[in-house]
N, C-alpha and C positions, 0 to 999 in steps of 0.2 A: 509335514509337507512332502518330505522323499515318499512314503508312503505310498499316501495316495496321490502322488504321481507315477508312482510305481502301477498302484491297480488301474488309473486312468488309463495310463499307456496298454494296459495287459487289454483293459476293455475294449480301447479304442482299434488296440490290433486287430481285435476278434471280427467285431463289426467292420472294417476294413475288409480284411480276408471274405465275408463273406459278400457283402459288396465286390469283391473282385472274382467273386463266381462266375457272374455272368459274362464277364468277358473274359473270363478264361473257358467256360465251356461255350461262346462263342468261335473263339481263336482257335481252342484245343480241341475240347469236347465233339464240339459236330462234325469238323472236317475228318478226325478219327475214325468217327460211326459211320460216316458218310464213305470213304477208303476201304473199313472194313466190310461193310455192305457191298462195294463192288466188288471185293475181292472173293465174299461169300455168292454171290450170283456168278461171277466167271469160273470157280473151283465148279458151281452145277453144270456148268454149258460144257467147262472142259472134259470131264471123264466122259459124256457119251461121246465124244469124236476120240477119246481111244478107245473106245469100246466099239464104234461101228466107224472105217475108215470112210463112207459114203457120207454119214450125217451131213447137212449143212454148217457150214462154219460162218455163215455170214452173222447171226445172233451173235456168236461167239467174238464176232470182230467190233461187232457196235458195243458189246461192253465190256469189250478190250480198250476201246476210246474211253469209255466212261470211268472207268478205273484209272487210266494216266490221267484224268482230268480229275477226278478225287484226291491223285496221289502230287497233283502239281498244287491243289488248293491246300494242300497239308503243310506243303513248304514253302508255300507262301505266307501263310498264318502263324506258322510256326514262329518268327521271331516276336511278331503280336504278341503270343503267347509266352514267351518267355519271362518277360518280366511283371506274369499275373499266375509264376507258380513257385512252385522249391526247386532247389539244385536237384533232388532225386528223380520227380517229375520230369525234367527236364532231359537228364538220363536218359530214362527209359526211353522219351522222345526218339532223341536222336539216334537208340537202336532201334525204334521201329522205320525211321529213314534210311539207316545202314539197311537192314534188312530186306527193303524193298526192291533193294537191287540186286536180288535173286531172281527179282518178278519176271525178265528178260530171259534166264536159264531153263525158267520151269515151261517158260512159251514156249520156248526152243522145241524143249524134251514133247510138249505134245503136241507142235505142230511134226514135227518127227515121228512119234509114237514112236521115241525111243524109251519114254518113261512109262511106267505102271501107271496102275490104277493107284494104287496104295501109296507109294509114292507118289505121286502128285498131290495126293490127299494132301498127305504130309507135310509137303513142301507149303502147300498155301495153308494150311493148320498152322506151323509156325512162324508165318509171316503175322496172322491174324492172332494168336498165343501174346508175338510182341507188343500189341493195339492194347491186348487186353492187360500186361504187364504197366502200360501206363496207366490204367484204370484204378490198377492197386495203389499206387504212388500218390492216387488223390487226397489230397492233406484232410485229415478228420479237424473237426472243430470243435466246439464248446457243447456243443447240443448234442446231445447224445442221442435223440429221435433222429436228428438228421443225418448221424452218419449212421444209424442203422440202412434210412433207406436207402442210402448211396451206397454199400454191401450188397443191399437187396438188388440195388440194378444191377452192378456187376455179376452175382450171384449167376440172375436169369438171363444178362448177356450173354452168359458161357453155358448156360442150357441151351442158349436158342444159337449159338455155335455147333453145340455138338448135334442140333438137328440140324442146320444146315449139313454137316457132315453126312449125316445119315440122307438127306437129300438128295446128296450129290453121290453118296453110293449106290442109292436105288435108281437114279438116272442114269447111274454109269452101265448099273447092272441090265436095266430096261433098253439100253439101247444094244449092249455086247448077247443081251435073249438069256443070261444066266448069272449068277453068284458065287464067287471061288468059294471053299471053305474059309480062305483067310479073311476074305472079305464078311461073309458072316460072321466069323468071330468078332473082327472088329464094328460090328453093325450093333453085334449084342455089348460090348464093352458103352458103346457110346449110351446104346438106351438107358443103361443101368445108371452112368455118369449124367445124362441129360434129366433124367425124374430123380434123382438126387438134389442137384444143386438147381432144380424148379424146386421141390417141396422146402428148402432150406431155403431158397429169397422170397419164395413165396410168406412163410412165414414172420419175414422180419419185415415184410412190407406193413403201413399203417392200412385203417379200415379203408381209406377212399384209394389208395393205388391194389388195394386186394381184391376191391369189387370191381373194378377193370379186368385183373386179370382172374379171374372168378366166371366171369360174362364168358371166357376167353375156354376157358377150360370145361364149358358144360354148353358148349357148341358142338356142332355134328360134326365139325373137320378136327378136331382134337382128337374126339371118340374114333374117329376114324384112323386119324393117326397113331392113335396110340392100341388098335386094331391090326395097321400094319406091322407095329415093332413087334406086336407077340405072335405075329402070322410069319415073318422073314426066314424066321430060324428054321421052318416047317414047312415053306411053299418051296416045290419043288423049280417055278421058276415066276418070275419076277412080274406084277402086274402093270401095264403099260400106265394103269391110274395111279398107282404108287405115288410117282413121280410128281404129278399134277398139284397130289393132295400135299404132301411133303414142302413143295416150295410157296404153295399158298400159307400153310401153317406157320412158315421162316417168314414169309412178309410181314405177317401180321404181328407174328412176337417182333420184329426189329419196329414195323410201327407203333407198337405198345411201350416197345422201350423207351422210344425219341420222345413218348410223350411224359412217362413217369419223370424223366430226364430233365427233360424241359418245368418240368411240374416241381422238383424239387432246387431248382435254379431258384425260380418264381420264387418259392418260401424261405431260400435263403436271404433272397433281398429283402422279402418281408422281416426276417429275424434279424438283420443289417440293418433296417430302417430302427428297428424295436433298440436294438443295442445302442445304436449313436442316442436315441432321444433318452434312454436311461444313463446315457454317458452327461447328458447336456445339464440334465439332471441332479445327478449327484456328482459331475463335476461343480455346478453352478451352486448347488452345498457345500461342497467342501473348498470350495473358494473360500465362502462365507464363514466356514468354519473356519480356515487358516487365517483370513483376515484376523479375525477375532480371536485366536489365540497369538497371533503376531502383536496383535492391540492392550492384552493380556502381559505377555511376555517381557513386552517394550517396556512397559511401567513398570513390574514387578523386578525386570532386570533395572531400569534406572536404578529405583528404592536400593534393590541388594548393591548396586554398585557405591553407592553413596555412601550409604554405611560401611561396606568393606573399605571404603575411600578413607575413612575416618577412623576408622580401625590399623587400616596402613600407616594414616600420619602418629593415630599415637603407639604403635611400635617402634615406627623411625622413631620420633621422638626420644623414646625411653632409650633406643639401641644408640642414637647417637648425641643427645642432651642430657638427657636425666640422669643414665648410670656412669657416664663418664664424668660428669658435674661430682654427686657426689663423691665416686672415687678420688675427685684431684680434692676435693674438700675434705674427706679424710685423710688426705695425704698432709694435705696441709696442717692436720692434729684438732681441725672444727668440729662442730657436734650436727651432727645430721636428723632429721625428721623420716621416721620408717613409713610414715604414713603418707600413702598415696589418694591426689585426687579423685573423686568419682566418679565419672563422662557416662554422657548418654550415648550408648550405643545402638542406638534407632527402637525399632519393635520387630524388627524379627529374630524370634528368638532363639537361632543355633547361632547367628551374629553377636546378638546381647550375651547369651552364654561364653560365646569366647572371646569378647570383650572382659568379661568376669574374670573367665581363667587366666586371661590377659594381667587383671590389676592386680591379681593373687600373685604371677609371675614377677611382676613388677617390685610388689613388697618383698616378696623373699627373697630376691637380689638383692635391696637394697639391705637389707637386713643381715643377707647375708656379707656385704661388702662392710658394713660400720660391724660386725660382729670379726672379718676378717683383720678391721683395721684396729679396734679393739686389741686383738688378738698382736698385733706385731707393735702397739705400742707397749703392749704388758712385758714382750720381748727385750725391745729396744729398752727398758726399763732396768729387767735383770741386766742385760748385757751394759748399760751405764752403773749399777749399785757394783756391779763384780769388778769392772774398771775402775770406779770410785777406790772399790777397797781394795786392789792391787796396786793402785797408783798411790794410796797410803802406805801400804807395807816397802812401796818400791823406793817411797822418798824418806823411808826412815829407812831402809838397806843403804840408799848411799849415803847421808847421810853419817853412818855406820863405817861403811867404809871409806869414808872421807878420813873420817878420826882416826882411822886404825892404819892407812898410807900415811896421815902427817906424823906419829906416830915409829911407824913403821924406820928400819934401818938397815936392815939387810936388803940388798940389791932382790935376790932369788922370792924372798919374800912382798917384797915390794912388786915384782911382776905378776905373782899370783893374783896380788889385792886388784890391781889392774888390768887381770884376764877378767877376775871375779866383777868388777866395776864395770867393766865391757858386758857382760853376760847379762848383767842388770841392767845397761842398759837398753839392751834388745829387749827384754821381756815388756821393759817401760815402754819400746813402742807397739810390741804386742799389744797391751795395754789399751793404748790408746785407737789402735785396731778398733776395738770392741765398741769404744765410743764415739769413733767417726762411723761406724755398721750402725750405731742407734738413732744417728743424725743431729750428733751432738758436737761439740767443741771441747777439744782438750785444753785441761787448766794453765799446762804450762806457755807464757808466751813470751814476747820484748815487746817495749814500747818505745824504743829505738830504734830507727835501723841498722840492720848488720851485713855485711859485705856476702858475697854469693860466695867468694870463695871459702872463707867459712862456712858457709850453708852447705857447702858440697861435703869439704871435712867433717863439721859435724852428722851430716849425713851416711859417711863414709863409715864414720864411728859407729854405727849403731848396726851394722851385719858382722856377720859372722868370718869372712875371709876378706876381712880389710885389706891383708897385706899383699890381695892378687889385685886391688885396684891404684890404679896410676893416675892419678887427679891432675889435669893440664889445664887451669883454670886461673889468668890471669887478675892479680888482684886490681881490685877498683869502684865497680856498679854495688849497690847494697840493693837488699832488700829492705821494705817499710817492714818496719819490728809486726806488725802483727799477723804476716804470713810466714814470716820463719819456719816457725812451728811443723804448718801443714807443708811448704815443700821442701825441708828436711824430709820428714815423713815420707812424702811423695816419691823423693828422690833416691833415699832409700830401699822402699819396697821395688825400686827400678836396679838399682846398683845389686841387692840382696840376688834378685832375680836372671841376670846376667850371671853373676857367678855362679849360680844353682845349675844354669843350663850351658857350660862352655867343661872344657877339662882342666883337673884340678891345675895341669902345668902351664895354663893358658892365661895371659892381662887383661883385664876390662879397664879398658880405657876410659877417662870423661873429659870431657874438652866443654871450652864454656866460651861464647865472646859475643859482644853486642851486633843487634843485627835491625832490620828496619823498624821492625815492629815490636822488639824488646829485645830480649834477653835471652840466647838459645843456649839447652845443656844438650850436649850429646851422650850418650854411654851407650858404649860398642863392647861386645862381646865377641869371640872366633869362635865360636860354639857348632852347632851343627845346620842352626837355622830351622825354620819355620815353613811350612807348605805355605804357597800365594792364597788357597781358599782359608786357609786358617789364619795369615795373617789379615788379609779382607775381614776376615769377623771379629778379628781383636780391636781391629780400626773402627771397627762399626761400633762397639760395645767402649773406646775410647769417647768416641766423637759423640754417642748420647750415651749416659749413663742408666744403664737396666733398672729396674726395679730387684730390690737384693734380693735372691731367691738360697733359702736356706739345703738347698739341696746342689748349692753349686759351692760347699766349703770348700772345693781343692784353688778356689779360684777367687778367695777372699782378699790376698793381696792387690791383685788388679779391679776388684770393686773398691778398694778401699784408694788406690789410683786415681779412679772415674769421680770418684766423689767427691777427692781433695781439690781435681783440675775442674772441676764444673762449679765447686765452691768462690773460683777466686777468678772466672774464666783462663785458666791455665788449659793452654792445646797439648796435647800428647798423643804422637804416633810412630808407627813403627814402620820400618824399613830394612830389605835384605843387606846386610855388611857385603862390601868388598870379601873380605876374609873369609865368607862365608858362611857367618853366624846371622844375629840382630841387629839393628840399633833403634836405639829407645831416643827420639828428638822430645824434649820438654822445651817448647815455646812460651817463655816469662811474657807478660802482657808489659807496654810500656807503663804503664800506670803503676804497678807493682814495681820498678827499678828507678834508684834514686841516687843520687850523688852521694859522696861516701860523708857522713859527718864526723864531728869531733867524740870522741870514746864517750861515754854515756853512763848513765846509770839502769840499769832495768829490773823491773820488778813485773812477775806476776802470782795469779792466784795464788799458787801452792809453795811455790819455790823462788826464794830470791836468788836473784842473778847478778853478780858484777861481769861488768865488760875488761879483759883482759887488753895489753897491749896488739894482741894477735888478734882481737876482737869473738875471740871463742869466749863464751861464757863461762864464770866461774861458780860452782856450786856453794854458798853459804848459810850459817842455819839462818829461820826464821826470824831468830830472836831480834838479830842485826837491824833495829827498825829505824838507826839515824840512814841518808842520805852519803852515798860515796862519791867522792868525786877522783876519779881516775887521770892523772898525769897525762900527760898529751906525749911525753917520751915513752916508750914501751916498757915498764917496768918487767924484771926476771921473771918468771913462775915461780911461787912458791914452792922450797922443793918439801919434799911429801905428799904435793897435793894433786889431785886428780889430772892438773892439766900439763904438770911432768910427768906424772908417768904417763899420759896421753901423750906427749913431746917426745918421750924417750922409743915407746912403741912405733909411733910414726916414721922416727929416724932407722929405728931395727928393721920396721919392713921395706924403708927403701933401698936399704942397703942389700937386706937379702932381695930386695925384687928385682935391684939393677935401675931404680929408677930414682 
């Protein structure tokens, strides 16, 4: 469609333009020729009255009127004319208006006879120079015959100019009875310039404006003129007929011009009539044609849109149903189908093709997701068998070291067995690290409730720099026996972690007390603290727990964090200390906190446990398969056994801690 509106418009210009010939060589054109024709008749009248101060001037005066009255029609038309040509065109105009207002100076100079011959020439030569400068400026067209002839008339306007010159030489000269040298000179320069640019328009004109001036040039006043020009250079003085013959010969070329002039006006209208009906034409085709590709396109764009439309739903589909379906489905450890539906994706076939490459993409996502999840349940698997079998070796270590503190009798020794029973039991929750990473459950548990502030002690027990932690956790609230386990653990890897990041001569504090919504543990650290953008992310990665990414092991404690609090809906976040370091809030859910019961017996998978007076659990072997029942007064600790030297350690580090 741009196209050919494009060529339409180019066509339609053409035809326009030459449609607006005629009124522009109405408006421009004639009153020009007309100007410059008086102004070639008054340069002949004027050299004879300087040439003989007697002549009559009355001639002289009547087409001194006629020329102001040429040169008033000029400016009157002129603005007619204006919006029927080009900027340049226009130009030139308005220097040939500027220019005519010399035409007063040069009257001046010869009603004075203060100006020459030669001069005066001049003077109206480039008044009439400027006429023909607009000549130039006439816009060529499409037709390449037509702006030949329109050359050609300019061509032989300015031949039959420079016999007017010569005209008005030989008048000048017939009336002064002689011919300066200069004036011959310039007599011979114009013949040479006058039959130059005659046989050069002559030539570009077509057959019918050549047989005009043909007729024109094999008449007896040509031969005669051009008689004169080669007789001038050589008569010793000037023939009164010269004159006669010379301005008949300038009538006749300015009336041959007005007609070829007018002649190829006519044929532009003709080639303007011919353009628009060739426009009407193969516009009113290519209407027909655009219709019908519009008719084409509509439909063809429908179909491809339809099909792309379907092609969109089932990408959306796959991008936000199908691979996140199955991924939560292998997450969940179900068995998945690799094999994808097979859709029509219409019939055109660079759509149906990538619909194809489409279901290709589709399978091998999915395939590569159940091969992914494959892959981390083979994982999760080692990392359960290697826990399995350290939590074997670790409950026959203490075990081991159970017998070897009851046993035991020496104080100094006794404290080792007790560093060494600590040591193990870190590694035990190492341990079980591994098996909450696989998304499994550790064996050890209660199936009683046990008090928080035990949970925090035991918890306390199991880092490495227990004796920099200051537990202010009044007794009371339990926990239901079968979270113990995990927020031990939990609370733990929080306590472990506070001391890892404060200075060695620095308390981490833990405060504990009931609040609306359960059960809040504090642990405050003075450490150095945390940037606000890195505590934001820890919050973030608190409050939904990540998918575990094996290349984030510096940061295994705090997945192991996210996993135990999203297990049990347990809130955990973090906040800048007063003091300047962390603090770690663990918000207990009410559900999880229970009134304190009567002491218990508890057993789980691996390891049985009695309930102590303090309600810390006591390590006993397996074999032990009767039922205990534990005294409601707090019986002593066994001395040798794990939970004196745990009693004795605790006392040592509060003493050395000041607390």
């Amino acid at each position: 469609m741009a196209i050919w509106a494009f060529a339409a418009s180019l066509t339609f210009q053409s035809g326009r333009d030459l449609l607006r010939a005629r009124d522009g060589y109405e408006h421009g054109i004639v009153p020009i020729r007309a100007l410059t024709t008086a102004l070639q008749h008054e340069r002949l009248l004027s050299l004879p009255v300087l040439g003989n101060p007697t002549a009559s001037r009355a001639e002289l005066a009547d087409q001194r009127i006629r020329t102001n009255t040429a040169r008033a029609e000029l400016e009157r038309t002129a603005p007619l004319f204006q919006g029927d040509t080009t900027p340049a065109l226009w130009n030139n105009l308005l220097q040939l208006m500027n220019a005519m207002d010399r035409l007063t100076e040069v009257r001046n100079g010869v009603d004075a006879r203060t100006a020459g011959q030669t001069r005066t020439l001049d003077e109206y030569a480039s008044m009439i120079e400027s006429a023909f400068r607009v000549y130039d400026k006439i816009p060529t067209y499409s037709d390449g015959e037509q702006n030949d002839q329109t050359r050609a008339v300019v061509m032989v306007g300015r031949s039959r100019e420079m016999l007017s010159q010569q005209a008005a030489l030989i008048a000048g000269a017939v009336s002064e009875g002689s011919m300066s040298i200069e004036e011959r000179t310039r007599f011979g320069e114009l013949v040479t310039g006058r039959r130059l640019l005659y046989s050069m328009g002559f030539n570009l004109f077509n057959e019918e404006f050549q047989g005009l001036y043909r007729n024109l040039r094999g008449s007896a006043a040509y031969a005669s003129f051009e008689r004169i020009e080669d007789g001038v250079a050589t008569a010793g003085r000037p023939d009164p007929s010269w004159a006669t013959v010379a301005a008949k010969l300038s009538d006749t070329f300015d009336k041959l011009g007005g007609e070829v002039s007018e002649g190829i006006t006519e044929r532009s209208e003709t080639l303007a009539t011919g353009i628009l009906v060739r426009i009407g034409v193969a516009g009113g085709l290519g209407l027909l044609a655009v219709a019908a590709s519009i008719f084409i396109s509509v439909r063809f764009g429908r179909r491809m849109s339809s099909e792309l439309v379907g092609l969109e739903q089932v990408a959306l589909h796959l991008a936000n149903d199908r691979l996140p379906d199955v991924v939560e489905r292998l997450h969940r450890g179900e068995d998945v189908c690799t094999e994808v539906e097979q859709r029509n994706y219409g019939t055109t076939t660079e759509i149906v093709n990538v619909g194809r490459a489409l279901t290709t993409v589709q399978r091998t996502a999915v395939e590569a997701a159940a091969g992914q999840a494959q892959m981390r349940r083979s994982v999760n698997k080692v990392f359960v068998n290697l826990a399995r079998r350290s939590q074997s070796l670790l409950h026959r270590q203490l075990t081991m070291l159970e017998a070897m503190e009851q046993r035991a009798g020496d104080p100094e020794t006794l404290d080792d067995l007790f560093d060494l029973d600590h040591l193990t039991t870190r590694m035990r929750r190492h341990s079980e690290g591994l098996i909450i990473l696989s998304g499994a459950v550790p064996g050890r548990g209660w199936r009683t409730p046990v008090t928080i502030y035990d949970v925090v002690r035991g918890a306390v027990e199991e880092i490495e720099n227990y004796r920099r932690v200051a537990v202010h956790v009044a007794p009371g609230p339990c926990l239901t026996g079968t979270v113990v386990t995990d927020v031990i653990h939990l609370v733990a890897e929080l306590v472990e972690n506070a001391t890892m990041f404060s200075p060695p001569h620095t308390t981490v504090s833990v405060r504990g007390e009931m609040v609306a919504r359960g059960y809040a543990i504090e642990i405050e650290d003075r450490g150095l603290g945390i940037t606000t953008a890195e505590m934001a992310r820890l919050n973030e990665r608190l409050a939904g727990p990540p998918e575990f990414d094996l290349a984030g092991s510096d940061r295994l404690g705090l997945f192991v964090v996210t996993q135990l609090a999203a297990r049990h809906g347990i809130c955990v976040s973090l906040r800048p200390s007063p003091f300047g370091g962390t603090t770690a809030i663990v918000l207990l859910p009410g559900e999880l906190v229970v009134e304190a019961p009567d002491p218990q017996v508890t057993y789980s998978a691996e390891v049985e446990w009695i309930a102590t007076g303090s309600g810390l659990p006591k390590r006993v072997r397996q074999a032990v398969p009767e039922r205990r029942v534990v005294p409601s007064e707090a019986p002593q600790p066994v001395p040798g056994s794990v939970m004196t030297s745990f009693r004795d350690g605790w006392r040592r580090a509060e003493q050395e801690g000041g607390t």
